[in-house]
N, C-alpha and C positions, 0 to 999 in steps of 0.2 A: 525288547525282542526285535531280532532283525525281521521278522514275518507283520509285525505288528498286531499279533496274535498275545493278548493275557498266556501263563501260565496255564490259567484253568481249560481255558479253550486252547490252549494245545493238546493238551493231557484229554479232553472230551474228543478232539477229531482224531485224535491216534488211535482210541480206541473203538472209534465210529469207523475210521480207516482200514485197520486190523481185519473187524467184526466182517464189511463189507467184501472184504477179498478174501475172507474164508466160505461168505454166502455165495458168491456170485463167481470166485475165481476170474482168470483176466477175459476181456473183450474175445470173443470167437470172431466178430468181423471188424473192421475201422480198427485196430489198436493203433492207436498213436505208437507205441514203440518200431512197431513194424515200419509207420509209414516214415518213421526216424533212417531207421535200419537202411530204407530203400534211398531217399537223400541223403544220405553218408557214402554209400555207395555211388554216387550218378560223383558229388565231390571228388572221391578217390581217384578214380576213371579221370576225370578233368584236372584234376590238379596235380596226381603223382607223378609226375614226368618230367625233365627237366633240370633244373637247378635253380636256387638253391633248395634241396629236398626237405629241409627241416625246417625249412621258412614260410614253405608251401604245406607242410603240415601242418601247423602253428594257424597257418589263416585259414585251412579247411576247418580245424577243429573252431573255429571262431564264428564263421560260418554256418558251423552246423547245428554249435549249440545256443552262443546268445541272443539268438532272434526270437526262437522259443521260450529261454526262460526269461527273457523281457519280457516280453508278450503274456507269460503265464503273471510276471510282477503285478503287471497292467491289469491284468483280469481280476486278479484275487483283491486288487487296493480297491476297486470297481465294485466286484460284486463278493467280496468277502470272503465269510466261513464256507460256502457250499463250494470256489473254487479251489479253497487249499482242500478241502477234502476228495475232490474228484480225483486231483492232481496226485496226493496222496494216493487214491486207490488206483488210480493205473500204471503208479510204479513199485509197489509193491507185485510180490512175486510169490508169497509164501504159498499160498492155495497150488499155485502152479509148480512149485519143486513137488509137492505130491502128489500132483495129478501126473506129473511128469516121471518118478520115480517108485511109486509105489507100483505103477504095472508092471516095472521090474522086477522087483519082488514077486508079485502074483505070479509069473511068467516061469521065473526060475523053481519056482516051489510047484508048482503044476507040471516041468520037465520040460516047458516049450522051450528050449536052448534058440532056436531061430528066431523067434518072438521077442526072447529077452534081449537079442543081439541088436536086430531090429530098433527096437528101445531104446536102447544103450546109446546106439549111434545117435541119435535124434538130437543125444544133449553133449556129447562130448568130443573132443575131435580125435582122439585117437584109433585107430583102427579095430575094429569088434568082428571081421568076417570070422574070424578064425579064433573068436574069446572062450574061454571056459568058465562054466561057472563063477570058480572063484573070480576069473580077471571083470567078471561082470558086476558082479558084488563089489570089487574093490572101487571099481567105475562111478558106480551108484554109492559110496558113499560119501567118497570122495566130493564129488559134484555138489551131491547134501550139505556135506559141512563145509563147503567154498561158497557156495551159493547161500547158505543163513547169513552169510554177510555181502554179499554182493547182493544179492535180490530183495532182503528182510531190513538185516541191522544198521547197514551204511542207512538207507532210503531213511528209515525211523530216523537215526540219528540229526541225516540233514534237515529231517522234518521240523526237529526241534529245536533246530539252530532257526531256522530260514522260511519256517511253513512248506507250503506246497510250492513254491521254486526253489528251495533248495533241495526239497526231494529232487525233483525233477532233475538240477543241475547235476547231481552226484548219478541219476541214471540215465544219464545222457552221455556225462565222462566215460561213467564203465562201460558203457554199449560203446562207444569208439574205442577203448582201450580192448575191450572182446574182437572190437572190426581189426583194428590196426596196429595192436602193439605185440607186434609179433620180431622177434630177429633174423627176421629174413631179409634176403636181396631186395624185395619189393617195397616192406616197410621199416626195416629198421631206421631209417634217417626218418621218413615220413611221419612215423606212429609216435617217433618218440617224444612226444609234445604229449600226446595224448596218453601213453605210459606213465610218465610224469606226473601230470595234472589227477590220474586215477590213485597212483602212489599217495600223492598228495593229502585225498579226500578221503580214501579209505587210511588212513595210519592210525585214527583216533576209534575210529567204528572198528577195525579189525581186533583191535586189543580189545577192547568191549565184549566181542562176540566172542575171542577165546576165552577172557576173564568168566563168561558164563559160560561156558563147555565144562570149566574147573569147575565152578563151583557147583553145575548139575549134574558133573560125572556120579555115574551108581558109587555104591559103598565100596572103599579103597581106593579109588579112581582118582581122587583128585591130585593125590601125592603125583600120583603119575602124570596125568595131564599136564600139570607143572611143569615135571622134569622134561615132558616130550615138549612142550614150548620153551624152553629153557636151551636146551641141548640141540632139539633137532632143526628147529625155526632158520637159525643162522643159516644152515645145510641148502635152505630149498630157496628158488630162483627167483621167489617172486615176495618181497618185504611185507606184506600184508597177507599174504595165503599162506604162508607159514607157522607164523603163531594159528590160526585159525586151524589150521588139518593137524598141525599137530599135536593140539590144546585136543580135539576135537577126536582125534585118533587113541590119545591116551586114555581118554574120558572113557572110549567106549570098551576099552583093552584090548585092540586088536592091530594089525599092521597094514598101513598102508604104505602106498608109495612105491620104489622098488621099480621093478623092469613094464617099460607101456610101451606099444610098437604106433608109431608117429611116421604116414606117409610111407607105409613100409618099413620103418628103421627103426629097429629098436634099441630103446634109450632105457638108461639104469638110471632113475632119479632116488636122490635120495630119502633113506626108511623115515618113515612118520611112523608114530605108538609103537606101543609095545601089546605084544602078545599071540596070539592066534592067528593066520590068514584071514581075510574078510570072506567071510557066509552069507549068504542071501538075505538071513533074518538081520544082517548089519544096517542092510539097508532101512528098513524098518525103526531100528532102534535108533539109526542116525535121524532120520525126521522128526521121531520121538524128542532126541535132545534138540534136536531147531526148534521145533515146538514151543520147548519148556522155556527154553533163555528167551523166544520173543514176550513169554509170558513175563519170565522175570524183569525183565525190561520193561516192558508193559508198567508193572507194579510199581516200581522201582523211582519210573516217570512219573506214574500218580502219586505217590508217595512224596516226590518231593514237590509236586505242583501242588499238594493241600497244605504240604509245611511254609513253602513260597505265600500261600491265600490267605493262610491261619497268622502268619508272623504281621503282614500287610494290615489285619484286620484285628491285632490286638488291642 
């Protein structure tokens, strides 16, 4: 194992990791991610200017992320189990998509339309002054089922590749590819190193997380989930949030995707699932399925870390 973490003891802090960030949800003051966030920014500012632009991306992102997940190698080889599981618990995210999402829901089903707007904005970049209902709903599910694998199934995954620095490494990538991997005038030369390297890391987790969308879709679901990852994935812009919203949209039978207004400009992206406009209770139902597939994962992990312990021990 790259973490130098047994089988058994990966499969024990995953789900000591899990457990803790559904008790305690993330840090309210000191989050290391944040004070991530803030140094990736002071980098951009200082390095994006220039020429050559992709060169100087390439060394911010170098910058931003190896000194940390050295540093976290160092600690964990040092003081062990209790740092891969720290590390583990402050880049998981799961507590936080519903503390973050579910007041949406509450909001919208109570009628506070400014509330839920409010909300909405906090997580997504698209413009919410002027959202209805529905475009709130679709907002909030969306974000749910892209986020069960950016915030949840990636983090697990690289857990179990690498321990607590390759979690770490894999939410250090996404958080610059969230800062910088944008196609615009400002970053598309800069970020795209960091686009890249998040393509990269998420290709194996993202299939993982749709793989579970199919298979926890309700009764009939799954045929479709399939077809909408199958069919509609290719369609949408980004090689890893594709199978996932659209595994994830089929699951739930409803549609997403479709017209979102960006900086004032509204843009037609292409339809995810099939079925019904997205309703309030989608949002709801969508956490539900994040839910299940971290569970399933979960299992899935242990399951093969006792077949790993039991084969070892015949």
């Amino acid at each position: 194992m790259l973490s130098g973490l047994n089988t058994a003891e990966l499969a024990l802090l995953l789900v000591a990791g899990v457990a803790l960030d559904l008790l305690l949800g993330e840090a309210r003051r000191w989050h290391p991610l944040v004070g991530f966030g803030r140094l990736a920014g002071i980098l951009e500012a200082g390095l994006n200017g220039g020429r050559p632009r992709l060169a100087r991306g390439a060394l911010a992102w170098m910058l931003a992320v190896l000194p940390p997940v050295l540093l976290a190698w160092w600690l964990a080889e040092v003081a062990g189990m209790l740092v891969h599981l720290l590390l583990l618990y402050f880049c998981l995210g799961l507590r936080s998509l519903r503390d973050h999402t579910i007041p949406i829901f509450a909001a919208l089903r109570a009628g506070d339309l400014l509330e839920a707007r409010r909300l909405t904005g906090r997580i997504v970049s698209r413009d919410t002054a002027q959202a209805s209902p529905a475009d709130l709903a679709k907002a909030g599910a969306e974000s749910l089922l892209e986020n069960g694998n950016d915030a949840v199934f990636g983090t697990l995954f690289w857990f179990l590749v690498a321990g607590g620095p390759g979690a770490l490494l894999f939410r250090l990538a996404n958080t610059l590819d969230a800062m910088w991997g944008y196609r615009s005038a400002r970053f598309d030369l800069f970020g795209r190193v960091a686009a890249r390297i998040d393509d990269v890391l998420n290709f194996v987790p993202a299939r993982l997380t749709a793989l579970g969308y199919v298979l926890l879709a309700p009764r009939g679901g799954r045929a479709r989930a399939w077809h909408c990852w199958r069919v509609q994935a290719p369609g949408w812009s980004s090689p890893n949030a594709g199978p996932v919203m659209a595994s994830g949209a089929g699951a739930l039978g409803i549609a997403l995707g479709g017209a979102a207004t960006y900086d004032g400009v509204r843009e037609e992206r292409p339809p995810l699932g099939l079925g019904r406009p997205a309703a309030p209770i989608d949002i709801l139902r969508a956490w539900r399925l994040v839910l299940a597939t971290t569970v399933l994962w979960i299992a899935v992990s242990c399951a093969m870390a006792l077949i790993i312990y039991w084969s070892g021990h015949a």
